[in-house]
C-alpha positions in Angstrom: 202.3 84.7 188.5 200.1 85.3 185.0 201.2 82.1 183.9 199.6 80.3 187.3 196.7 82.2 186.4 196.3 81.6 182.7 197.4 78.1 181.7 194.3 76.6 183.2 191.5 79.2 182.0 193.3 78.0 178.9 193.4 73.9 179.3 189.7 74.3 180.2 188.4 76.2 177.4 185.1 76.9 177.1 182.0 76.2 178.8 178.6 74.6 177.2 177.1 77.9 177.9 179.5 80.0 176.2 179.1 78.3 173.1 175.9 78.4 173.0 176.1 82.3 173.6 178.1 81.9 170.2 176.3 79.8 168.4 173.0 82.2 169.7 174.8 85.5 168.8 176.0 84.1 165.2 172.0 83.1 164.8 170.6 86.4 165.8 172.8 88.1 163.3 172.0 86.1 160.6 168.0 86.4 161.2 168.7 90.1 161.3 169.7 90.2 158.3 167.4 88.0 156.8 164.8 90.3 158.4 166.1 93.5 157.0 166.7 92.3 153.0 162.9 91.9 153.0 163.8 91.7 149.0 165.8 88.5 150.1 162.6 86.8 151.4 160.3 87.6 148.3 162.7 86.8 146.0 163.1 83.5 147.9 159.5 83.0 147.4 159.0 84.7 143.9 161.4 81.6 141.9 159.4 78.9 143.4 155.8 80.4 143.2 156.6 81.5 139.5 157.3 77.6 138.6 154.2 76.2 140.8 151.6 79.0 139.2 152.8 79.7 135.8 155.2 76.5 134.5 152.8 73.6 136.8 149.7 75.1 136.1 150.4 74.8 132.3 151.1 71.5 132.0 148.8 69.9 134.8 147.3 67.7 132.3 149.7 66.8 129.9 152.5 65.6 132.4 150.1 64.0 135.1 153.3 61.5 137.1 152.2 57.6 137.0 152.5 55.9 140.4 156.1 55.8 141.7 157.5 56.2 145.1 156.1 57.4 147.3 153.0 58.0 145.6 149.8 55.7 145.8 147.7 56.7 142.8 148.7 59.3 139.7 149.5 62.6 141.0 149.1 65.7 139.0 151.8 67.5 138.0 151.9 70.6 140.2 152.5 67.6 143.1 155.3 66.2 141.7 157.0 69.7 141.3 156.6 71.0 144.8 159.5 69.0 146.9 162.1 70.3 143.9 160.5 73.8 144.4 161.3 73.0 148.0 164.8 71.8 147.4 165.2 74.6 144.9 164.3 77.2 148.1 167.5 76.0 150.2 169.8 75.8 147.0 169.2 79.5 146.4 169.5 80.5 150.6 172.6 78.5 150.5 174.2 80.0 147.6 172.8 83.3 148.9 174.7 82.8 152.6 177.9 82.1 150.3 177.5 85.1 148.8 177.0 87.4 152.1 180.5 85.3 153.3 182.1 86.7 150.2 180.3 90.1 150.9 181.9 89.9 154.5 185.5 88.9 153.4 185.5 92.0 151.4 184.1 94.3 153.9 186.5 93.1 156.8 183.6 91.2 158.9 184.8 87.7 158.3 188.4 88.7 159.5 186.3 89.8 162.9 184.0 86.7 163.0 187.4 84.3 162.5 189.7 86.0 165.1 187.1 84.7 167.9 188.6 83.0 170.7 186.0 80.3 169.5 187.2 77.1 167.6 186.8 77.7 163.6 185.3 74.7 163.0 182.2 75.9 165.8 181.8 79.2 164.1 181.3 77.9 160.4 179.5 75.1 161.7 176.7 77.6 163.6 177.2 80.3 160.5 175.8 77.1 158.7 173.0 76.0 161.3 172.3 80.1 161.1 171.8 80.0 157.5 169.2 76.4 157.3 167.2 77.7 160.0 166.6 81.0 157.7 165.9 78.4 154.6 163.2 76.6 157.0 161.5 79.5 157.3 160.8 79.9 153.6 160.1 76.6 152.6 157.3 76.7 155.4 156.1 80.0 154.4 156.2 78.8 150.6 154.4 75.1 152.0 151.5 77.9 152.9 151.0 79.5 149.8 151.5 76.0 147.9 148.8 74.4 150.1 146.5 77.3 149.9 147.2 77.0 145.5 145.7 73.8 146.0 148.5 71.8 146.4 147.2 68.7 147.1 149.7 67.0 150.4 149.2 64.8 153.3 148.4 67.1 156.5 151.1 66.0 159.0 153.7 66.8 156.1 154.8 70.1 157.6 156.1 68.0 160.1 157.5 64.6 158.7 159.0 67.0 156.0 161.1 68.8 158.9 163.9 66.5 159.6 164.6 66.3 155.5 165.0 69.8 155.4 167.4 70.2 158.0 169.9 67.5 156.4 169.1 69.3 153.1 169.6 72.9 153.8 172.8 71.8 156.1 173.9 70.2 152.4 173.1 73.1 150.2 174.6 75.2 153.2 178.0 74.0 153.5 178.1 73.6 149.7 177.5 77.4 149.7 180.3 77.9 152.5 182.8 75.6 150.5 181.9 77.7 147.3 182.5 81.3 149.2 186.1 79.6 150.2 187.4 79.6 146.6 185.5 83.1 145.7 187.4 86.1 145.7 185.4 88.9 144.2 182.0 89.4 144.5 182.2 90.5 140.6 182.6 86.6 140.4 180.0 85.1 142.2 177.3 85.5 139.8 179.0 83.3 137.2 180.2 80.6 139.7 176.8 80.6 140.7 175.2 79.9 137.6 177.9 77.4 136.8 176.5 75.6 140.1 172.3 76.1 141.0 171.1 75.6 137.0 173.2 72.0 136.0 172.3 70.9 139.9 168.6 71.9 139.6 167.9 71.3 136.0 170.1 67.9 136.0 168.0 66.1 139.1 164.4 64.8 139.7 162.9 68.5 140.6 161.2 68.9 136.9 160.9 65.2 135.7 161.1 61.6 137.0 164.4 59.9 136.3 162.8 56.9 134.8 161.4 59.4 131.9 165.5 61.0 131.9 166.5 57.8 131.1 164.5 56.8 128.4 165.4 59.6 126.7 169.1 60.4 127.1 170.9 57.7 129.7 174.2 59.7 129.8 171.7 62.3 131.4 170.3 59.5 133.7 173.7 59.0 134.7 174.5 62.8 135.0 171.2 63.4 137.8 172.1 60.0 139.6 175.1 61.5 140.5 174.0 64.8 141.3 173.8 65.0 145.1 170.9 67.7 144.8 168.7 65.1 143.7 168.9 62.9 146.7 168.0 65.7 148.8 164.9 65.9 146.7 163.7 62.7 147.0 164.2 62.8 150.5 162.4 65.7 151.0 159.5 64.1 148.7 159.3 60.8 150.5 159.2 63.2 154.5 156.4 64.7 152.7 154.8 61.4 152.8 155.8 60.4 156.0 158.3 58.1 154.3 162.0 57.2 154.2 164.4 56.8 151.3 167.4 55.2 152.5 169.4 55.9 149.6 168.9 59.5 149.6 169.4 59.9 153.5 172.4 58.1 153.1 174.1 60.2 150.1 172.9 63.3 152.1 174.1 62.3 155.6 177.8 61.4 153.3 177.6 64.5 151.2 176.9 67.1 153.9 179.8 65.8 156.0 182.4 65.9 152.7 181.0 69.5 152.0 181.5 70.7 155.8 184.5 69.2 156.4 186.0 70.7 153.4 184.6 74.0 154.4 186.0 74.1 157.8 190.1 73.2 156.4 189.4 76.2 153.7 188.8 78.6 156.0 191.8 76.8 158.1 194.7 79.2 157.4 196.9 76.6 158.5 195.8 74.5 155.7 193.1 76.3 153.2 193.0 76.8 150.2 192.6 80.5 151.2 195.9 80.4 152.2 197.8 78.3 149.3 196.3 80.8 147.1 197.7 84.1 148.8 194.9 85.4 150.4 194.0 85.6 154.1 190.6 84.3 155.4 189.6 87.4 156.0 
């Protein structure tokens, strides 16, 4: 009689509304967090603002950008910087949201999270969603301050600039998640971390036009061409102009699906690496 009763509450698994009860639950906790590490937030907002104030302001003059895409006329330098700063804002949430996975493991709340009834692949798909929506909400609040600096950017680019940042904090994001897979100890997250956010930020576009890389040093050229981080720069500097890089959308769209997708079979404990290396997910 319990198997009459079961077997098809099973076969029809679960309902749009119940996962969207997940997917709202796994938010709320994750902007409660962000909400109570007030330190997380100013720190997100310190890094950036101490590049645009300090490092832009003194050298405005001497490395004014020529005309390239997507800009119409020289630009000063401050300009240039900002989308980088931008990127550079959902590099640091996304390592950040790796390191609170590690932080859970430890504690035993990833062991709770990954026992849901709910597929695995939902729940590290919305931890992700969770964790961009918390990087859009800095980059906006850092687009304020910028603009108020005298930042000099089209008026509709708070909202052309939207859909960029989704696709680039999803990247960053599941880049993060993939990293907090292969992390054991917290003790080691700071030097995986370093090994990762300064060769991806300082070997890409943020600081310097590629053009100027490869006059200089082309195996460097070749180093930030391949860097996936600077695709989601420039894709984030041409929304900011209301324009579309193809290339960049492309690599990004490609790169945050190879990312995710690795992600979700780590945490598999079927198949992840979490597994093969004798530790459980949780």
């Amino acid at each position: 009689m319990t198997d009459v009763v079961v077997e098809p509450v099973l076969r029809q698994g679960f309902t749009v509304g119940q996962y969207l009860i997940c997917l709202r639950g796994i938010m709320w906790r994750e902007a409660l967090r962000f909400v109570h590490q007030r330190e997380r937030f100013v720190s997100a907002l310190v890094r950036p603002l101490v590049w645009l104030f300090i490092f832009a302001a003194g050298f405005r003059q001497i490395l004014g950008v020529s005309i390239i895409p997507p800009y119409e006329t020289y630009v000063l330098y401050e300009v240039y910087v900002t989308p980088g700063l931008i990127a550079m804002i959902q590099l640091f949430n996304g390592m950040q949201s790796s390191l609170s996975m590690v932080y859970d493991r430890e504690m035993g709340n990833m062991r709770m999270l990954l026992v849901s009834p709910f597929p695995r692949w939902f729940l590290l798909v919305s931890k992700l969603l969770a964790s961009t929506a918390v990087s859009i909400l800095q980059v906006a609040a850092f687009l304020v301050v910028a603009t108020l600096w005298g930042v000099d950017l089209p008026p509709w680019s708070f909202l052309t600039v939207f859909p960029a940042l989704i696709l680039c904090g999803l990247m960053l994001g599941a880049l993060g998640m993939l990293l907090s897979s292969v992390i054991k100890q917290l003790e080691n997250f700071a030097g995986v971390m370093n090994f990762v956010i300064f060769p991806m930020f300082f070997a890409s576009s943020a600081l310097y036009p590629l053009w100027l890389v490869q006059q200089s040093s082309p195996v460097v050229y070749f180093i930030c061409r391949i860097n996936p981080f600077t695709y989601g720069i420039e894709l984030i500097r041409f929304s900011l102009y209301g324009k579309l890089d193809p290339v960049a959308l492309a690599v990004v769209v490609v790169v945050t699906t190879v990312f995710t997708i690795g992600a979700i079979v780590a945490y598999d404990p079927a198949r992840g690496l979490l597994v093969r290396r004798g530790g459980g997910p949780g």
